[in-house]
C-alpha positions in Angstrom: -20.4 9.9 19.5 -19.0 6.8 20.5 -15.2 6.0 20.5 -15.5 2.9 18.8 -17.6 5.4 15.6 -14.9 7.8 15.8 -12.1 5.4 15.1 -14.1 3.2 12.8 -14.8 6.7 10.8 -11.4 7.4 10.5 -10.3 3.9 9.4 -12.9 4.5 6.4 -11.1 8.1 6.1 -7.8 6.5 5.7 -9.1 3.4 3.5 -10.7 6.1 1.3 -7.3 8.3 1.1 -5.4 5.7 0.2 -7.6 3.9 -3.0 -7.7 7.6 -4.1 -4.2 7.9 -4.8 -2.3 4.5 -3.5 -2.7 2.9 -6.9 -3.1 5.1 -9.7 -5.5 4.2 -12.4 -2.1 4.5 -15.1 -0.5 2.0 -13.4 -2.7 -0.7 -13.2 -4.2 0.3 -17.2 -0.2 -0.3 -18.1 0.1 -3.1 -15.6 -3.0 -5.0 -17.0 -2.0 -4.7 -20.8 1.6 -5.8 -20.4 0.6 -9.1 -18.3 -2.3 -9.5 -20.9 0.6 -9.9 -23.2 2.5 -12.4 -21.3 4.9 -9.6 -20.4 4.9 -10.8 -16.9 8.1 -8.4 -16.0 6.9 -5.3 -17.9 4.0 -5.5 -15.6 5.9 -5.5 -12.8 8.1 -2.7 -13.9 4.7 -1.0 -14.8 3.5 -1.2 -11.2 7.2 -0.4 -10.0 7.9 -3.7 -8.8 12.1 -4.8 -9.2 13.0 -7.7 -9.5 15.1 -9.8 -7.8 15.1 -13.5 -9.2 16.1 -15.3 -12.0 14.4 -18.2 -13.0 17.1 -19.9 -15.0 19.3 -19.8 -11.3 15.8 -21.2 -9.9 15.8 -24.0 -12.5 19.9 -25.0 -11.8 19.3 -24.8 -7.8 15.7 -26.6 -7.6 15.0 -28.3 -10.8 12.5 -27.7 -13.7 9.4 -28.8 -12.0 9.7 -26.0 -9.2 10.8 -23.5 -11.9 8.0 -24.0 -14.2 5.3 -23.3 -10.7 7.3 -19.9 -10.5 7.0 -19.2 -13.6 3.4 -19.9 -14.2 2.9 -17.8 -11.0 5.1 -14.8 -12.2 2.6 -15.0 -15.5 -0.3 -14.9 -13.5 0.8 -12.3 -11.2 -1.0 -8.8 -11.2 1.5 -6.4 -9.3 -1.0 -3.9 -9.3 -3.5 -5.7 -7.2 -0.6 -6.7 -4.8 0.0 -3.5 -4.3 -3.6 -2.5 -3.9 -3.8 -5.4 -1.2 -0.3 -5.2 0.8 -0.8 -3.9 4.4 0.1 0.1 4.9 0.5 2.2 8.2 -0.9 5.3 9.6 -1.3 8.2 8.8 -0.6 8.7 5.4 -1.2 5.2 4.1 2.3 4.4 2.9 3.0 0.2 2.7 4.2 -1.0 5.9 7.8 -0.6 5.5 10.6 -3.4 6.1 8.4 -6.5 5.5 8.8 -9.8 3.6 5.4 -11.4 2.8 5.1 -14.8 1.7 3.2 -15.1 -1.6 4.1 -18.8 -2.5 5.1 -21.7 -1.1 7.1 -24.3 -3.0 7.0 -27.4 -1.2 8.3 -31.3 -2.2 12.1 -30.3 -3.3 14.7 -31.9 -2.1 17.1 -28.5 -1.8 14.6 -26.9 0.7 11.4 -24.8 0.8 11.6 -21.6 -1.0 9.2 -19.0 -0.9 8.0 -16.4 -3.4 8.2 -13.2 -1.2 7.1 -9.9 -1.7 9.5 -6.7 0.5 8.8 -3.5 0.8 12.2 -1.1 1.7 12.8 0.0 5.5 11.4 3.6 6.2 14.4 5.8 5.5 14.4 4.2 1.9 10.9 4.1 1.0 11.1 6.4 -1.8 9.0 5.9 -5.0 7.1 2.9 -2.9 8.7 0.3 -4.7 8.6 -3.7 -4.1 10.5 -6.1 -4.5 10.4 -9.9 -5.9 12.5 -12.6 -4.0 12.8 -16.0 -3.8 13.5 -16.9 -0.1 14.4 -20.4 1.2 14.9 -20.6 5.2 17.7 -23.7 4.2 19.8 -21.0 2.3 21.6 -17.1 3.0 19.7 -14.5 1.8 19.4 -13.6 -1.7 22.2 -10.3 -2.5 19.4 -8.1 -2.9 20.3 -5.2 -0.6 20.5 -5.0 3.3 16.6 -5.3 3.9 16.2 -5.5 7.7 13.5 -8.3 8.0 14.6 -11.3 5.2 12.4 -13.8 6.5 8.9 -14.0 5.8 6.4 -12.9 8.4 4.1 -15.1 10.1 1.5 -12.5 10.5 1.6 -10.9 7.2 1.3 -13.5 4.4 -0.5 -13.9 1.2 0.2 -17.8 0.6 -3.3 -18.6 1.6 -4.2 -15.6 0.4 -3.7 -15.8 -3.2 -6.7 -14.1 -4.7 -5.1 -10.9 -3.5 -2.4 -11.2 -6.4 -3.0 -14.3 -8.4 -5.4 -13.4 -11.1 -6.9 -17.2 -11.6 -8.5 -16.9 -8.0 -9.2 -13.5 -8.0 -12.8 -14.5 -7.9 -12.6 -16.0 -4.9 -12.9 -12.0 -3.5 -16.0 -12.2 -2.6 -16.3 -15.5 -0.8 -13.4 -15.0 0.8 -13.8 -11.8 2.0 -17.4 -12.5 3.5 -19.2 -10.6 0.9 -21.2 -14.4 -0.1 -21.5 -16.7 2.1 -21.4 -20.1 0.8 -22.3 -23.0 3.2 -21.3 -26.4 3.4 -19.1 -25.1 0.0 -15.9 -27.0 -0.3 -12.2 -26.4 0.4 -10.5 -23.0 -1.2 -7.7 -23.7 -3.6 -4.6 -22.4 -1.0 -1.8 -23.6 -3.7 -1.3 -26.8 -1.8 -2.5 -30.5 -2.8 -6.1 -30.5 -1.8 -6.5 -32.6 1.7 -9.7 -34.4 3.0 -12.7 -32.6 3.7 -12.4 -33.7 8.2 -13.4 -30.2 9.4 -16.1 -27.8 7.7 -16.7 -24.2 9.7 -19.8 -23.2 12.0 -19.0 -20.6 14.4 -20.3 -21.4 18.4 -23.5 -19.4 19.4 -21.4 -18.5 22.6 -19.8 -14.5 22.9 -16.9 -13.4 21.1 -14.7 -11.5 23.7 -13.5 -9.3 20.4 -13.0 -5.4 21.8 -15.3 -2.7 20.7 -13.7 -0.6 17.5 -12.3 -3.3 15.6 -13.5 -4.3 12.6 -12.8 -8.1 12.6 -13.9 -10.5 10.2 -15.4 -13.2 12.9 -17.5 -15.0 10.6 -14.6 -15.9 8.3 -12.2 -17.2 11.2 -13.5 -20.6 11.1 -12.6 -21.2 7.4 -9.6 -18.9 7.8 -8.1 -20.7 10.7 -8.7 -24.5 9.1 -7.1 -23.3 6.3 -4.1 -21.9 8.2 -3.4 -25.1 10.3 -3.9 -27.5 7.5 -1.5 -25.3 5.3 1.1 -25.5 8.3 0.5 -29.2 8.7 -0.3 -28.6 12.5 -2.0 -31.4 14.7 -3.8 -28.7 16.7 -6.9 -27.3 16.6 -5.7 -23.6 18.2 -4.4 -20.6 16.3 -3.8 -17.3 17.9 -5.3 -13.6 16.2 -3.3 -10.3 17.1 -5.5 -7.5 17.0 -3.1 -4.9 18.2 -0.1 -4.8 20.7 -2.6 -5.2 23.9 -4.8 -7.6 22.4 -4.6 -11.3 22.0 -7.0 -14.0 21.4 -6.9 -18.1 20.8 -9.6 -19.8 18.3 -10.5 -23.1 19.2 -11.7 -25.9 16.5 -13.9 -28.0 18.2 -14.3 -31.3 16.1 -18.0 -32.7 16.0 -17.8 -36.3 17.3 -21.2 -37.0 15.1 -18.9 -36.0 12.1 -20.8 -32.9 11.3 -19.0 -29.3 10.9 -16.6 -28.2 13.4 -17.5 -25.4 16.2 -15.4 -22.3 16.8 -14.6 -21.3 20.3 -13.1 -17.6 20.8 -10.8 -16.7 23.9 -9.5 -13.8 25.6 -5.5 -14.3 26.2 -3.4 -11.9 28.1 -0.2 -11.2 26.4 1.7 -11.9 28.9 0.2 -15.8 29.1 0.0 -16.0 25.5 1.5 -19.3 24.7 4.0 -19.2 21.7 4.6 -21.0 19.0 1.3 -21.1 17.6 0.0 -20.4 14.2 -1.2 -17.1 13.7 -4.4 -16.0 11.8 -2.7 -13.8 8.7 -3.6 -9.8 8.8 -5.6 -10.1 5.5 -8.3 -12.8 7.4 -8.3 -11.1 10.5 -9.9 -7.8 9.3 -12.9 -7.3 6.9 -11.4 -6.1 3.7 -11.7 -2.6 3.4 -12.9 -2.0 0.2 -16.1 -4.1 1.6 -16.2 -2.0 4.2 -16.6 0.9 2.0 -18.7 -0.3 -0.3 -21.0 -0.7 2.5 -20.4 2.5 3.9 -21.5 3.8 1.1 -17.8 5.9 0.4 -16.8 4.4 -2.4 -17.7 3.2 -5.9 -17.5 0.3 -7.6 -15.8 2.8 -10.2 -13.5 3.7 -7.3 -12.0 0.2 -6.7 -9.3 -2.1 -9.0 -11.3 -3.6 -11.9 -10.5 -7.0 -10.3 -11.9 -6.3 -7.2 -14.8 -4.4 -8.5 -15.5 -7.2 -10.2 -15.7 -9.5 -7.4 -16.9 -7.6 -5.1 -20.0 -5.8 -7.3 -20.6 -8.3 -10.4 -23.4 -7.0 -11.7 -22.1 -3.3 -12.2 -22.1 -2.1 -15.8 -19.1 -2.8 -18.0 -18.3 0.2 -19.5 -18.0 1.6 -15.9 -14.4 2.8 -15.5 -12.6 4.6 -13.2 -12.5 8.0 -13.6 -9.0 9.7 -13.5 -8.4 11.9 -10.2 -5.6 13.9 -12.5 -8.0 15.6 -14.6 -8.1 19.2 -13.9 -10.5 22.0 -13.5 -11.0 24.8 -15.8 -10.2 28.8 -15.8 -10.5 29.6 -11.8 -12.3 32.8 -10.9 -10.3 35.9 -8.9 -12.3 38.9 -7.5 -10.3 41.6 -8.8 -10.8 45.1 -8.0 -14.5 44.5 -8.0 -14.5 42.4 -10.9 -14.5 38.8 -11.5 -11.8 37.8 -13.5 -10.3 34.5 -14.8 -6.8 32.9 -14.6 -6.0 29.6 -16.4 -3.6 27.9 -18.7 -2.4 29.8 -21.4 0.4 29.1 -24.0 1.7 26.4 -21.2 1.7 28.8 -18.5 -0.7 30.3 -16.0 -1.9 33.7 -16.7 -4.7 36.2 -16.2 -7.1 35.6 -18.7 -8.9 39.3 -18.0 -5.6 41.4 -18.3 -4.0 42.8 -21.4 -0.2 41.9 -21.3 0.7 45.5 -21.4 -1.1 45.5 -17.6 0.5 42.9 -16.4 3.9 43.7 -17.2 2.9 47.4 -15.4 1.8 45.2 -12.3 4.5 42.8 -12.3 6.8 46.3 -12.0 5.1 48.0 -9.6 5.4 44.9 -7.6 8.9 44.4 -8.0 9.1 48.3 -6.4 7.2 46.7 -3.0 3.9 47.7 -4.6 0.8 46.0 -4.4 0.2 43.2 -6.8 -3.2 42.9 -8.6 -5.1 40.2 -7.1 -4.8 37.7 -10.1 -1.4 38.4 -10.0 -1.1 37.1 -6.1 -3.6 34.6 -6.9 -1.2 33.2 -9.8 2.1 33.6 -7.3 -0.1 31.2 -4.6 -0.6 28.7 -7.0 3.1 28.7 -8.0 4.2 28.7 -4.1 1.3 27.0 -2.6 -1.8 25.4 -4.8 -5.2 24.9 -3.1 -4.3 21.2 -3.9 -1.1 21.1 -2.6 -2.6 18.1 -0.6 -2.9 15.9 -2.9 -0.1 16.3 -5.0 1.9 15.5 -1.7 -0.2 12.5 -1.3 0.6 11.3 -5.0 5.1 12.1 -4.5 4.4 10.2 -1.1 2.7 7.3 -3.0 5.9 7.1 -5.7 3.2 8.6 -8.3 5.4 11.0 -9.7 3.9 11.0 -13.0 0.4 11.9 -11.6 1.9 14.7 -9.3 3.7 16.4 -12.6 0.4 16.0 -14.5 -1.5 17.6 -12.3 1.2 20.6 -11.9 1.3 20.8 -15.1 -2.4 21.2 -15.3 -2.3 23.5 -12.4 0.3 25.9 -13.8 1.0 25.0 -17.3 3.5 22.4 -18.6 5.9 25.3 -19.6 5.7 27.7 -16.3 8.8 28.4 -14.3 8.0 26.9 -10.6 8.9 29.2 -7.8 10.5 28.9 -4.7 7.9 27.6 -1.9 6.0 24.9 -0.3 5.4 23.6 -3.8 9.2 23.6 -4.6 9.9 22.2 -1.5 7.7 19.0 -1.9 9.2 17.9 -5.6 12.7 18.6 -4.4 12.1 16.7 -1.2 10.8 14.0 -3.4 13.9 14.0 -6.1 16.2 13.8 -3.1 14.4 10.8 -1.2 14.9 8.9 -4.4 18.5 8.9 -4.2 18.3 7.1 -0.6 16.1 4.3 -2.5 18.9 4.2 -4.5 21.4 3.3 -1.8 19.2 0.8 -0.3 19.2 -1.0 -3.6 22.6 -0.3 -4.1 23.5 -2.5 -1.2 24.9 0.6 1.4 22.3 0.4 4.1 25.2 1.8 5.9 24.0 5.1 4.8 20.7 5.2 6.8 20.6 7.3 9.6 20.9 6.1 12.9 18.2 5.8 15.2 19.5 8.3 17.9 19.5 11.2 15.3 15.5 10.9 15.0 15.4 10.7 11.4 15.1 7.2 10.9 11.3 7.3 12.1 10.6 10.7 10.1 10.3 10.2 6.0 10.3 13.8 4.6 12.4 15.2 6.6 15.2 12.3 6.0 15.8 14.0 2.6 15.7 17.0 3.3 18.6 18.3 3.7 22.0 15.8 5.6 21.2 14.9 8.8 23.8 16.0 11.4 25.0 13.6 13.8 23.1 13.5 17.3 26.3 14.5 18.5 26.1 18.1 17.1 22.3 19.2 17.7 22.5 21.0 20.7 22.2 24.4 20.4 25.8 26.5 21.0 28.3 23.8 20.2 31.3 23.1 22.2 33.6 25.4 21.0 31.1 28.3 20.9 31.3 31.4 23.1 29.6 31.8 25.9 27.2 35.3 26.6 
């Protein structure tokens, strides 16, 4: 097989992982209902969003006009389908931690520029997967909203011209956008800035793209994406530079039409070294296809599978009273082969029992294996799922996510909602979780002294941050200083 398949199908892997349990359908039901009320922050506390404004201090710093735009774009915000579209790392599809993204840009005040961001906590506090809502202004310090590492927006991540990713009025625009419809000679996208004459329209170059093999790279929309871009930054050029990775660079050319008609696209290859600076960069979200069109097309996902909003845009003609099914929903009995016999263990009176053994048996069997005996087979079957469930995957995956609510309902399912957990793998993972969150709590607290330090090799490693305290790097060797020699 070739490389390029191999990485492509383990892209679609991840993308796949992560819709399964990134945004839980709970969240964005609650999300949807409160914003559907007007309960703009309920919705964000829904989809565990905190935040960190205040539109009254907006209003005293930068008038009523710019307060009001906030506010209508808090209103119209779906925190749930930000989250579904922020960007996330390898390998377990966490959001890309210690970023500011740019979701609006409030232009034509005389106090500055401020920006509606969207940040996501550094590594070491990235418990529960929270965001946070900021208002940002490069002419002013940073809002008091903890010690986040990276306060100014990022060029490469950045969902101003990207708006259908989180404002519900252009979520539509999904499916043109992403390449899904194609739509020539249509006009200019609504970006959130006055709309500018229509001087340059989009028509790629027949010549070749010098785009590596394995990456999945929206070319088509790069035109449209990078006019947008350079009229949105107010540049007089007609270059903007993609990133696709730490090795590879290229420039897109707009070549004007001197008959007036639409403008050409020229790609080139840039070494990173001679990559000139200073030049606008093609955001993340139009540099890549969007991956639930990827999977759609793969053939890996649902329309059932996807946010409502994008499922929407993406597959309008799917049936309406298609939802999406809940992953949390639990099997029934399970099936042992005991002693030649097939017998069932399931939920009984809140806890996990053997369905095929009187209680008198059990409590004999539970003896003999207190005495070192050998335990019946449901018996060890029931102690696994205790210690280490079949599933124990994906109840990780869901603590990882912040979805503590979904990992508890599906233990409870698992074991019962009144069982007594035992120590193991299990144990370990909710503990873990529990202790990570009180790290997210220093973070917001304002004590990012309390991370660890790089040298100690925990600031890179999640789970094992919480664990247990870190020693110093000082003290890790193996026989201390003051121990004896042998």
């Amino acid at each position: 097989m070739h490389p390029s398949t191999v990485d492509r199908d383990s892209r679609l892997s991840f993308w796949r992982r992560v819709r399964e349990f990134a945004v839980p359908l709970p969240m964005i039901e609650l999300a949807t209902a409160r914003r559907t009320l007007g309960d703009w922050a309920g919705a964000c506390a829904a989809a565990r969003v905190d935040i960190d404004l205040r539109p009254r201090s907006v209003a005293r710093t930068y008038g009523r006009e710019l307060a009001d735009r906030l506010r209508a774009d808090l209103r119209h915000l779906a925190p749930d389908l930000l989250r579904w579209h922020l960007p996330r790392v390898a390998p377990d599809g966490l959001l890309r931690p210690g970023l500011t993204i740019s979701l609006a840009r409030y232009p034509g005040t005389d106090a500055g520029t401020p920006h509606l961001v969207a940040r996501t906590a550094p590594a070491w506090a990235d418990a529960g997967q929270r965001i946070s809502l900021a208002l940002w202004d490069p002419a002013r310090p940073a809002e008091p909203a903890g010690p986040h590492p990276h306060p100014r927006p990022d060029r490469r991540f950045r969902l101003d011209l990207h708006r259908h990713l989180w404002d519900v009025r252009q979520a539509g625009e999904l499916r043109v956008r992403s390449g899904a419809e194609r739509q020539p000679g249509a006009g200019r996208l609504d970006t959130g800035r006055p709309e500018q004459p229509a001087s340059r329209r989009q028509a790629v170059s027949s010549s070749q793209w010098p785009v590596p093999d394995g990456f999945d790279c929206a070319v088509q929309r790069w035109a449209a994406e990078a006019e947008l871009l350079l009229d949105a930054d107010g540049s007089s050029g007609h270059t903007a530079t993609v990133r696709l990775g730490s090795r590879h660079r290229l420039l897109l050319d707009l070549v004007p039409d001197p008959g007036g008609g639409p403008v050409g696209l020229r790609i080139r290859a840039a070494p990173v070294r001679d990559h000139p600076s200073g030049l606008p960069v093609l955001p993340d979200a139009a540099t890549w296809i969007l991956p639930d069109l990827a999977l759609l097309r793969a053939g890996l996902i649902g329309a059932d599978g996807l946010h409502p909003l994008v499922a929407s845009a993406l597959v309008p003609d799917r049936p309406v009273a298609e939802t999406r099914p809940d992953p949390t929903d639990g099997p029934g009995p399970r099936y042992v082969e005991c002693r030649g016999v097939r017998h069932r263990i399931g939920v009984l009176d809140g806890t996990l029992v053997a369905l095929d053994h009187d209680p008198a048996e059990i409590r004999r069997e539970e003896l003999l294996a207190a005495l070192t005996g050998t335990p019946l087979p449901c018996l060890l079957a029931i102690d696994g799922a205790h210690r280490q469930p079949e599933n124990l995957g994906d109840i990780r995956a869901r603590l990882d996510h912040g979805d503590t609510d979904g990992a508890v309902a599906t233990v409870e399912r698992l074991l019962g909602p009144d069982a007594l957990l035992r120590g193991g793998a299990l144990w370990d993972e909710l503990e873990t979780a529990a202790l990570r969150r009180v790290s997210h709590g220093l973070y917001r607290a304002g004590l990012g002294a309390s991370a660890p330090h790089p040298a100690s090799g925990l600031d890179g490693y999640r789970r094992e941050l919480s664990r247990r305290v870190a020693r110093p790097s000082g003290t890790s060797r193996a026989h201390p200083r003051h121990a004896s020699a042998r």
